[in-house]
C-alpha positions as CSV (number, residue, x, y, z in Angstrom):
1,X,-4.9,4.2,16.4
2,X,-6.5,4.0,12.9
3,X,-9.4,2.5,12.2
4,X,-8.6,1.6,8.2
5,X,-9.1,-1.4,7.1
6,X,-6.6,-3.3,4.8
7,X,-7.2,-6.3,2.5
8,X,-4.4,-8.7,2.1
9,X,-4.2,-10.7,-0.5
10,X,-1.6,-13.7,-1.1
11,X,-1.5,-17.1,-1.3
12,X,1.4,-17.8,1.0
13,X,0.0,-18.4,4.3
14,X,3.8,-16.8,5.8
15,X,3.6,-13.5,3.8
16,X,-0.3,-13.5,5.1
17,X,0.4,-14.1,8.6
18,X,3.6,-11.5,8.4
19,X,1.6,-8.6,6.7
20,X,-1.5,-9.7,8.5
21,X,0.0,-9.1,12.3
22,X,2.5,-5.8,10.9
23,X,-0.8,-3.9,10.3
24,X,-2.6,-5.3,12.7
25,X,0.0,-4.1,15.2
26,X,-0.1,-0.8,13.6
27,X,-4.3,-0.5,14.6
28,X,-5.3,-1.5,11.0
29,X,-8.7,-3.3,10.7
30,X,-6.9,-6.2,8.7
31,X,-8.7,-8.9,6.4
32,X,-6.8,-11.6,4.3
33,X,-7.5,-14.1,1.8
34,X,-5.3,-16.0,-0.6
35,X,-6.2,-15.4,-4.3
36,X,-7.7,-12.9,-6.5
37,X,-11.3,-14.0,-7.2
38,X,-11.5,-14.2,-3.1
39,X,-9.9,-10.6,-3.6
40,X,-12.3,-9.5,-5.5
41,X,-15.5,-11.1,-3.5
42,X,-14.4,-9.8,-0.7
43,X,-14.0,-6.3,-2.0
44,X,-17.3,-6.5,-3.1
45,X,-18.6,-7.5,0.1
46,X,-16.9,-5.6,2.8
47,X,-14.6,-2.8,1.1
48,X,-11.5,-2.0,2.4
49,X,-9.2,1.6,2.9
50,X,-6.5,-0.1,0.5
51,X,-5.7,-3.6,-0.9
52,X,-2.1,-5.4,-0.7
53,X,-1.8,-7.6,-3.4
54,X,0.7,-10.5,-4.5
55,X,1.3,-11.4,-7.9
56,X,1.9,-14.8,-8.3
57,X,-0.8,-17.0,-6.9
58,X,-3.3,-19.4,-8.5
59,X,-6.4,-18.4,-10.9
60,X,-6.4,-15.3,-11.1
61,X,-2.9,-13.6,-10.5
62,X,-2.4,-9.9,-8.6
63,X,-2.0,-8.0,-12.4
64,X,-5.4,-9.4,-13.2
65,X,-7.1,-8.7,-10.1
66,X,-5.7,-5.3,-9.8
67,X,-6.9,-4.6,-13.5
68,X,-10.6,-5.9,-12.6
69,X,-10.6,-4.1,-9.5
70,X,-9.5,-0.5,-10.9
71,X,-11.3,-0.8,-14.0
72,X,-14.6,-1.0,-12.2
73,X,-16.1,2.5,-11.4
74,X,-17.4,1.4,-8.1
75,X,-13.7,0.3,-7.0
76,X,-12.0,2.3,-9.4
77,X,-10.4,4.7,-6.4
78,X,-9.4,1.6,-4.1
79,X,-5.7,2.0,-3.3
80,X,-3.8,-1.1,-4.5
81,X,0.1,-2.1,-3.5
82,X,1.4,-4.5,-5.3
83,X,3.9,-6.3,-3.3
84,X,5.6,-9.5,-5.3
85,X,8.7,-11.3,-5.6
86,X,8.6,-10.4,-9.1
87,X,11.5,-7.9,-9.7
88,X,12.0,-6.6,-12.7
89,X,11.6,-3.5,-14.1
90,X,8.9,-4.6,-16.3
91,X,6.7,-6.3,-13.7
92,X,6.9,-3.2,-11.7
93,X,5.5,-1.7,-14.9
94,X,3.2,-3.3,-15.8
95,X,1.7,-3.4,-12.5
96,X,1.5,0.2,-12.3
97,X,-0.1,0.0,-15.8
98,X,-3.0,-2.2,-14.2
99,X,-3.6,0.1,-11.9
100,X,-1.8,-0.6,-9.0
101,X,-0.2,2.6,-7.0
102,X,2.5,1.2,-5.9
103,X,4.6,-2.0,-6.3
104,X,7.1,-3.2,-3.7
105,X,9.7,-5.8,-3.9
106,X,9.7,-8.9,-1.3
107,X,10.6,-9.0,1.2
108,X,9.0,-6.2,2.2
109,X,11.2,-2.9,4.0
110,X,8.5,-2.6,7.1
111,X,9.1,0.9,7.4
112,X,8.8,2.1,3.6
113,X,5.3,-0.5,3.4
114,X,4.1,1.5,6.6
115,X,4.7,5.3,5.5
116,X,3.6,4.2,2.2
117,X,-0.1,2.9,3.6
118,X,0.0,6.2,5.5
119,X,0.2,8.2,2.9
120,X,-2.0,6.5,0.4
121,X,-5.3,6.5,2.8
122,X,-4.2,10.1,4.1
123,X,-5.4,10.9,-0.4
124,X,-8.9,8.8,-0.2
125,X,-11.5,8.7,1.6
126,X,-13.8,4.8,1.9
127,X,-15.7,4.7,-1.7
């Protein structure tokens, strides 16, 4: 079983609790919290193997978090997966503009999240 950790980030506490006990199940070390500045503390604090982040949430939203998070140098090489129920083109865009290296529609497809993770921490190693 793997020993990553993953940071969730959303404010819904469904989509928390869903992604929260998929990984978990998987044997991912999992940590959520439900907005971007708590995102961000957290990464600070205890770095995860790769973030999951939402979009849409209060303060700070996913595209702004993602954008502080890779455009510091010591977070820079943090995996980030945008997953949002924002689907146009253009969101998917411009999250992959922020820095994010993926960006999934919800609801998720289990299987695509899962070999995605797997192959995104098979690249990095823990910063």
């Amino acid at each position: 079983m793997s020993r990553h950790s993953i940071l969730v980030v959303d404010d819904s506490p469904t989509d928390r609790h869903f992604l929260s006990e998929l990984l978990s199940s998987q044997g991912y070390q999992v940590t959520a919290v439900d907005n971007g500045e708590a995102a961000i503390a957290e990464i600070k604090s205890n770095p995860p193997h790769l973030v999951i982040m939402d979009v849409v949430m209060p303060g700070q939203n996913g595209f702004q978090a993602t954008r502080e998070i890779t455009r510091d140098p010591a977070t820079q090489s943090l995996p980030i997966i945008i997953c949002s129920s924002k689907n146009q083109e253009t969101d998917r865009i411009w999250g992959l503009r922020q820095g994010a290296c993926d960006y999934m529609i919800k609801p998720v497809d289990q299987a695509l999240l899962l070999q995605k993770i797997t192959m995104l921490l098979s690249r990095v190693s823990k910063y």
